[in-house]
Structures are given as C-alpha cells and as structure tokens.
C-alpha atoms as a printed R data frame, in Angstrom:
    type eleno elety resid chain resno       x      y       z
1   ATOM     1    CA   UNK     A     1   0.000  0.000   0.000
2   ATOM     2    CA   UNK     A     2   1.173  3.798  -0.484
3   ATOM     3    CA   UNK     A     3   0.037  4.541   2.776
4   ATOM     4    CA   UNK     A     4  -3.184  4.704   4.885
5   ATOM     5    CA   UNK     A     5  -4.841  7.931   4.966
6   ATOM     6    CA   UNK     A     6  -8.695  8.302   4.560
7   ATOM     7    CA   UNK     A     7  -9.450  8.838   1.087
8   ATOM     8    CA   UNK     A     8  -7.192  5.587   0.199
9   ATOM     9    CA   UNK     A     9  -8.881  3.553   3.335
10  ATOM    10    CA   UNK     A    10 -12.337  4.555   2.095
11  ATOM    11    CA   UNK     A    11 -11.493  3.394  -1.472
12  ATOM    12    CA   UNK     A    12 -10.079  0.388  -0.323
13  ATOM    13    CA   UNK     A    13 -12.823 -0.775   1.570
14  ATOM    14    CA   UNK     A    14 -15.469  0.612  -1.688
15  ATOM    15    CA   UNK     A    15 -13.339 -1.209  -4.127
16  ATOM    16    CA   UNK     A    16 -11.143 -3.876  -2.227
17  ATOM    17    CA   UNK     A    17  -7.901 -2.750  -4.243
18  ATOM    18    CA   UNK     A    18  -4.848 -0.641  -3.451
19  ATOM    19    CA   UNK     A    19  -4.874  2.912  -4.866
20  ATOM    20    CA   UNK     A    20  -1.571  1.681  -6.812
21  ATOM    21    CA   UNK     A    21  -3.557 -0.989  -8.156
22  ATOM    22    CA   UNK     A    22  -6.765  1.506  -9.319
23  ATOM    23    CA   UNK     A    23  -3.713  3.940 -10.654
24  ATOM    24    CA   UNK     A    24  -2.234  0.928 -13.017
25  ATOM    25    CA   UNK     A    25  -5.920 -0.296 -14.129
26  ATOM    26    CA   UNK     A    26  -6.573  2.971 -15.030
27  ATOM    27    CA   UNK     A    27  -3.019  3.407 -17.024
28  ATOM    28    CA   UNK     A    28  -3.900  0.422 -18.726
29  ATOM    29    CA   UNK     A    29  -6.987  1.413 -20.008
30  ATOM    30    CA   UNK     A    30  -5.936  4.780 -20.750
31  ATOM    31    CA   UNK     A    31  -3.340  2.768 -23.260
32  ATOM    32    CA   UNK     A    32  -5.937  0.193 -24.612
33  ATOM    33    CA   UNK     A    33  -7.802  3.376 -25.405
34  ATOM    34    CA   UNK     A    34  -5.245  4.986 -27.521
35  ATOM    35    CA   UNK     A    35  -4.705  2.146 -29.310
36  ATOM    36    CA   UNK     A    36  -8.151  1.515 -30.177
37  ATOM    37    CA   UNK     A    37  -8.762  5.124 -30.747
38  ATOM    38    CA   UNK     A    38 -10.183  6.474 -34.364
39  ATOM    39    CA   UNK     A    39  -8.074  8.542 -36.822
40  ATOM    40    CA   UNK     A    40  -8.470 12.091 -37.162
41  ATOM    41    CA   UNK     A    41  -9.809 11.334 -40.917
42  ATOM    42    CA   UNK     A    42 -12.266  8.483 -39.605
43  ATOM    43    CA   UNK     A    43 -13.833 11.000 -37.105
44  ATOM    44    CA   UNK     A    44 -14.003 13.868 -39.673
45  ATOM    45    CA   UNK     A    45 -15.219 11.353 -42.378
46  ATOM    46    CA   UNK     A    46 -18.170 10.101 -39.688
47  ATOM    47    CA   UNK     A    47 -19.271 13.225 -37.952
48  ATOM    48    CA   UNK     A    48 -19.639 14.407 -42.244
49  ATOM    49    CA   UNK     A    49 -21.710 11.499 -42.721
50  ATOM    50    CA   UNK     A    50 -23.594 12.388 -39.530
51  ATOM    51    CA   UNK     A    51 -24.376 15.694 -41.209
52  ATOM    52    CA   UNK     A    52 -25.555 13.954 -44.373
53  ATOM    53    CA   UNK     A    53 -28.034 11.972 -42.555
54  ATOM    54    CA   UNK     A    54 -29.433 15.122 -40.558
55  ATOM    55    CA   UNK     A    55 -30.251 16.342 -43.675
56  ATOM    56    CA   UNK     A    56 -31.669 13.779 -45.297
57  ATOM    57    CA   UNK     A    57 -34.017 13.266 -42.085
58  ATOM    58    CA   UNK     A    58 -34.571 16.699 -42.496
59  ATOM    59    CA   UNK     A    59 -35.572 16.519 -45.987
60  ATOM    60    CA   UNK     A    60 -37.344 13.553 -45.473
61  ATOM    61    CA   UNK     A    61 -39.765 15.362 -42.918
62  ATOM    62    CA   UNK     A    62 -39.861 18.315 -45.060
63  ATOM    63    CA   UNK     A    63 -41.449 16.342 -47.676
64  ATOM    64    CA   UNK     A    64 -43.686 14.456 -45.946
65  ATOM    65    CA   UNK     A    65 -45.336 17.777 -44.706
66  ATOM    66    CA   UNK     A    66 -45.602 19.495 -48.021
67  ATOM    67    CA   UNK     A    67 -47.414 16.275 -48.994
68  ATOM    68    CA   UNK     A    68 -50.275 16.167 -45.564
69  ATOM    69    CA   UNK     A    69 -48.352 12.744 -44.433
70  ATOM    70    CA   UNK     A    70 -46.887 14.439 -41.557
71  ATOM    71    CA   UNK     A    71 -48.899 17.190 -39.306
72  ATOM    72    CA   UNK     A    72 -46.204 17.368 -36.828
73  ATOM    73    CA   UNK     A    73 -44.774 20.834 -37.684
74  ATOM    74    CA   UNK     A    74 -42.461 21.153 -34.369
75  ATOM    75    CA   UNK     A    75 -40.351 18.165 -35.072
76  ATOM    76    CA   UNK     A    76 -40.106 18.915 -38.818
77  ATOM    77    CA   UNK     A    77 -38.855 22.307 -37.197
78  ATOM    78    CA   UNK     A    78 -37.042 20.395 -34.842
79  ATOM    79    CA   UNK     A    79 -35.039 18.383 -37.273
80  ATOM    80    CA   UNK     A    80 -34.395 21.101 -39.490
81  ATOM    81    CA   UNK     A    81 -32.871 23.092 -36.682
82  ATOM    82    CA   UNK     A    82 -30.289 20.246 -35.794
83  ATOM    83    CA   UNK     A    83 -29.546 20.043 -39.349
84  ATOM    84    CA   UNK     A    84 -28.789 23.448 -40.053
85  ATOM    85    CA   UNK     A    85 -26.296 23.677 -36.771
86  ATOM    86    CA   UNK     A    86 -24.869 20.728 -37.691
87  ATOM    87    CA   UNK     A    87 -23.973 22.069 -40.806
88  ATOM    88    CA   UNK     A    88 -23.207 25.288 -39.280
89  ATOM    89    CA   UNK     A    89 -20.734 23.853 -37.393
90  ATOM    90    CA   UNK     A    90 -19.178 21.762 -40.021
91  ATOM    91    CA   UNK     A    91 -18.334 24.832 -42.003
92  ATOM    92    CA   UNK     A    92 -16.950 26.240 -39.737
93  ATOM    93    CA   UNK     A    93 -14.676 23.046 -38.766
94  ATOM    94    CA   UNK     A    94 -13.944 23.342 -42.535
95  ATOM    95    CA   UNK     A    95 -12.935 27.024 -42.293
96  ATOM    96    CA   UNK     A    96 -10.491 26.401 -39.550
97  ATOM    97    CA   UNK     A    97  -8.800 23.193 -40.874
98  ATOM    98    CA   UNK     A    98  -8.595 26.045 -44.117
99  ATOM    99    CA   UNK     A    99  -7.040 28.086 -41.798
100 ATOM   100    CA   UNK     A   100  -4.597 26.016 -40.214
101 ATOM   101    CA   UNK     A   101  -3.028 24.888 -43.637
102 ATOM   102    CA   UNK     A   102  -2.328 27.920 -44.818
103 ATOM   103    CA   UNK     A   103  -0.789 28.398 -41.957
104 ATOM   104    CA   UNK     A   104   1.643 25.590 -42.124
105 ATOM   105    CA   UNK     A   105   2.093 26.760 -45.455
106 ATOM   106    CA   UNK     A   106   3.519 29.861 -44.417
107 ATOM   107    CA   UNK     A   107   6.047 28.282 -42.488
108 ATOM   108    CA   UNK     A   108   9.557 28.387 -43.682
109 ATOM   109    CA   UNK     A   109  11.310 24.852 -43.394
C-alpha cells in the first residue's frame, strides 16, 4: 500500500484494491484506449456522414409535410434546426482546418 490515509482507506474498503492498483488499471486502459482510438480522418469522415443523414431526415420530414403525411410541424422544425447547426458547425470546422493549412504553409522549413 502507499500509505493509509482516509481517502485511500475509504477506497479500499469501496473497491477492495490498493490505490496503486486503481492507478495501473486505469493506465492500462488509458493505453488500450489509444490504441483503439479512431483517426483524425475516420472521425471527420463520420461526424460528415452524420451531417448527411441530418439532412436527409430533415428533408425527409420536409417532404412528408408538403405532402399532408406528416402534421407534426415542431419536429419537422425540430429536425431542421439540428440540421442546419450541424452544418453550421461543419463549415466552420472546414474554415479552420482552411485556416490552419495555410498556416503551415507559411512556415519556412
């Protein structure tokens, strides 16, 4: 044991493990998680595809209450809101990776 104090008595009697033992679980999973961890590209590729589908729900609704198959105007609404943020947002994701190229661009090697 590091030593006895309260915290480390009261977690030890919680969890029935060390606090040197819950400090190397936690390192552990800390490096499973990097390994298993997604690519920048794979999360940019999947929250753009997350867009797409926001606004193809969107659409979708849209449609469907021009035609009189949907009544419900405040989730049409709704979903066009989250659309339009979304895409809000990925623009201006877009607009700083933009940003930060030409920045690295500028640099002299």
């Amino acid at each position: 044991m590091d030593g006895l104090t309260v915290s480390t008595a009261d977690s030890f009697l919680k969890t029935g493990r060390t606090s040197s033992e819950l400090r190397s679980d936690k390192l552990q999973n800390e490096a499973e998680t990097k390994e298993s961890g997604k690519s920048f590209s794979d999360t940019l590729k999947d929250a753009v595809q997350e867009v797409n589908t926001l606004q193809k729900k969107s659409d979708h609704l849209i449609q469907q209450l021009a035609t009189g198959k949907n009544n419900n105007i405040p989730e049409v609404m709704i979903a066009s809101e989250k659309a339009d943020i979304a895409f809000k947002l990925m623009v201006q994701v877009r607009n700083k990776l933009i940003e930060a190229y030409q920045e690295i661009m500028k640099m002299q090697v």
